[in-house]
N, C-alpha and C positions, 0 to 999 in steps of 0.2 A: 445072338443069332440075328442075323442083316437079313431085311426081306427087300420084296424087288416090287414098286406098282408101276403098272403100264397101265395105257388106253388104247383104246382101235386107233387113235391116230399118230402114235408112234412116240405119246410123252413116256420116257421111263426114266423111273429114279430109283436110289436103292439105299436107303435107309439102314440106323442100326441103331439110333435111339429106342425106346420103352413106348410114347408118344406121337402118332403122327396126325396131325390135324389135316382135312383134307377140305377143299373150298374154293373159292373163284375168287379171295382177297389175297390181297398180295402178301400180309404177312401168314396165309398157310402154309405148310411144310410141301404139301403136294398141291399144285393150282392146276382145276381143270378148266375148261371155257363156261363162260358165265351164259348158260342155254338156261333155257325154261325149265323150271322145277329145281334148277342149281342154287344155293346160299353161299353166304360170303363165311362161312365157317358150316359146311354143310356136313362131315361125319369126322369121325376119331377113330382112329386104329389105335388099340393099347394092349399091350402086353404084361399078362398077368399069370403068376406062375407058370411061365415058358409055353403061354397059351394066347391067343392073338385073340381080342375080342373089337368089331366094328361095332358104333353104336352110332346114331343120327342126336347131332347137338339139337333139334327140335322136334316137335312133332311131328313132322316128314317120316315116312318109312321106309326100309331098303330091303331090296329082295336078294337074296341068296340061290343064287342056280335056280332050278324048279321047286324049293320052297316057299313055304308062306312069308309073305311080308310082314319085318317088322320093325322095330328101331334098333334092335340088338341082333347080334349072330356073332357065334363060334365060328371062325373062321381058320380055314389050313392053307397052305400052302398048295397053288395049282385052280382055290375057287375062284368065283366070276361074282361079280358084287354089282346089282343094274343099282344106279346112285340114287337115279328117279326112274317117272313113265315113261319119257320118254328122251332119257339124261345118256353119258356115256357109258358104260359099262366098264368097270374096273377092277383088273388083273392083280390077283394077289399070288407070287411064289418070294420061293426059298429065290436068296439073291446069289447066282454062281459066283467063283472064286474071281474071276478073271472080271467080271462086273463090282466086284469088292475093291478089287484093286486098283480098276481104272478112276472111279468113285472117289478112293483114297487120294488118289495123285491128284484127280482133280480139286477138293478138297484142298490138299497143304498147299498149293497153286495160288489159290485164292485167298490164303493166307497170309496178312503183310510179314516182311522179314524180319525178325529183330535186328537192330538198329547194336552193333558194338561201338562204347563210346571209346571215345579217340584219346586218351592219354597228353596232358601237353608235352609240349618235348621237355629232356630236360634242361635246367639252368645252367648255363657254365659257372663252375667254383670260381669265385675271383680269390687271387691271395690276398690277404690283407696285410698290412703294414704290422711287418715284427717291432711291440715293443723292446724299449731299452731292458724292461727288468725280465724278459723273455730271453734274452740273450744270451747264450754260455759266456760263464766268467774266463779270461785268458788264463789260461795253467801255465804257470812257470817252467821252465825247458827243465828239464830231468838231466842231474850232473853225473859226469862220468868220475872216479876217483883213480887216480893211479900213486904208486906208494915208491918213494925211491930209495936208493939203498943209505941213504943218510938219514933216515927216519923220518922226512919231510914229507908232506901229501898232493898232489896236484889235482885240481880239480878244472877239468874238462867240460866243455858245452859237447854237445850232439854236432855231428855232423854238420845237418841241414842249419845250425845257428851259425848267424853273422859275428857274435860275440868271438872276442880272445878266450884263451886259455887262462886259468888264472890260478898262477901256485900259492898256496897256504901254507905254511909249516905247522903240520900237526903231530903229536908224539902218535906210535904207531898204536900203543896199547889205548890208549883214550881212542884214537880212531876206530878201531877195534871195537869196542864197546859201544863206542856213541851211536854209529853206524850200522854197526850187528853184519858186518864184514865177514865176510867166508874166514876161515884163519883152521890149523891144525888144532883140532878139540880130543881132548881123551875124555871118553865117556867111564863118569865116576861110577861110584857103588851106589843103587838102589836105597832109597832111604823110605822107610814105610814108619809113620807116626800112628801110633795106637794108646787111647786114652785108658790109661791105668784106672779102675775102682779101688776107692780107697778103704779100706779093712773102717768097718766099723767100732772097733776096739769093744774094750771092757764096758766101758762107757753107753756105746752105743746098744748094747748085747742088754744091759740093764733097763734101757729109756725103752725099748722093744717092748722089755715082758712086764715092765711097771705099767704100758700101756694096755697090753693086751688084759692083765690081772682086773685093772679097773674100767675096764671095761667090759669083762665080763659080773665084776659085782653089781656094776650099774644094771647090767640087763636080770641079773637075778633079784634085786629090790624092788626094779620094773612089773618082773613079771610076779611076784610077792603081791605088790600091792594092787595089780590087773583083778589075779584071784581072790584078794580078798573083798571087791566089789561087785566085781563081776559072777565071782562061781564060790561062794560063801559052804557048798555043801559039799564042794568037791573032797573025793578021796586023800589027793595029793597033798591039799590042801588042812585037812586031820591030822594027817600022818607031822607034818613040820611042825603044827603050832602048837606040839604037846615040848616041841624041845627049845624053843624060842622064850628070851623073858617075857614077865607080865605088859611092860611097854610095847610088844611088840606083835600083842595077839593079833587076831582080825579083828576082835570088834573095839581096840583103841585103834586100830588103823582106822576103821569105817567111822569110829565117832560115837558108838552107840553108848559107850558107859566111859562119863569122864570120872575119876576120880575127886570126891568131893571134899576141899578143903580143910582144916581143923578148924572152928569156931572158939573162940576164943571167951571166957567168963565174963558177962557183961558187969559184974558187981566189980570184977578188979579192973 
């Protein structure tokens, strides 16, 4: 909210900061004439939750309308504020639209302009000198072939060449080929290669299951000797070692009872 102060002698300004310092020095926001009982920073208008409060920067007191004097007042929009005894009297309202806006103009007026910086112009590109290894390499002129009916080949420059014409006697069919020449082609039969698997034989049908056979004994001797350290009480485990030799029980597997050698008569 922008408020508006004036005095009886026609200074009016119109404000919209929070802070207005009012006084007869020249850095106050609002400067009245430096009369008796007037300071160089002599009251503060501040706005405080959307409420305008005056108060006197010293011990000076300020009167509000037919109130008592004091250094503070609640002030509205429309009051008369006497500064001092015998000081100017000053006008507080709400600041109109069209006092906002002149305010504003005059305001950004006073304002310097920013300054757009100037860009230098630009450079001219200079060309620089093409080197040699930058340089396309000359292409050899593209020869024309013509075939005569004696089987001989003639090879032709381009138009735009200075060169002669220059006949070569080529056989047609090498020509043909070497050249990859347009010529009448019968398109053969489809040829599709597919790599045959070869039958494992008798042979191979044996090495299979000789594999397979011993590698399943291995995993059952595995898993034999797993049980007989691991799970000693197992069920599984009973049931086999009643049908296995003496060599083969669990506890010559585990080590616990070796067989003890025959001793032999120390007298003979």
């Amino acid at each position: 909210m922008s408020v508006e102060l004036s005095l009886d002698n026609g200074t009016r300004h119109v404000f919209a900061q929070g802070e207005i310092i009012i006084g007869c020095a020249a850095n106050c926001n609002f400067i009245v004439p430096p009369i008796d009982g007037i300071h160089d920073q002599h009251a503060v208008i501040r706005r405080i939750a959307n409420r305008w409060l005056i108060e006197s920067c010293g011990p000076w007191t300020l009167t509000l309308g037919q109130t008592a004097t004091d250094t503070r007042h609640w002030i509205h929009p429309g009051d008369q504020i006497d500064l001092a005894l015998r000081g100017p009297t000053l006008h507080f309202r709400a600041a109109p639209p069209q006092l906002l806006a002149a305010d504003r103009d005059a305001y950004l007026q006073r304002q310097p302009q920013p300054t757009v910086p100037h860009s230098p112009p630009p450079r001219e590109r200079q060309n620089r000198p093409q080197r040699p290894s930058e340089s396309p390499a000359p292409q050899p002129p593209l020869l024309n072939w013509a075939f005569q009916p004696d089987g001989s080949a003639t090879q032709t420059l381009p138009e735009n060449s200075q060169s002669e014409s220059t006949s070569i006697p080529v056989d047609t069919a090498d020509a043909t080929s070497d050249f990859n020449l347009p010529g009448p082609t019968t398109p053969g039969p489809r040829t599709t290669t597919r790599r045959r698997r070869r039958s494992p034989g008798i042979g191979g049908v044996m090495a299979e299951m000789l594999k397979t056979v011993l590698g399943a004994l291995v995993g059952i001797v595995c898993a034999y000797v797993v049980m007989c350290h691991f799970l000693p009480n197992s069920a599984l485990l009973k049931a086999i070692a009643p049908q296995l030799p003496p060599n083969l029980q669990p506890e010559m597997i585990r080590g616990d009872e070796i067989p003890a050698s025959p001793k032999g008569d120390p007298t003979d």
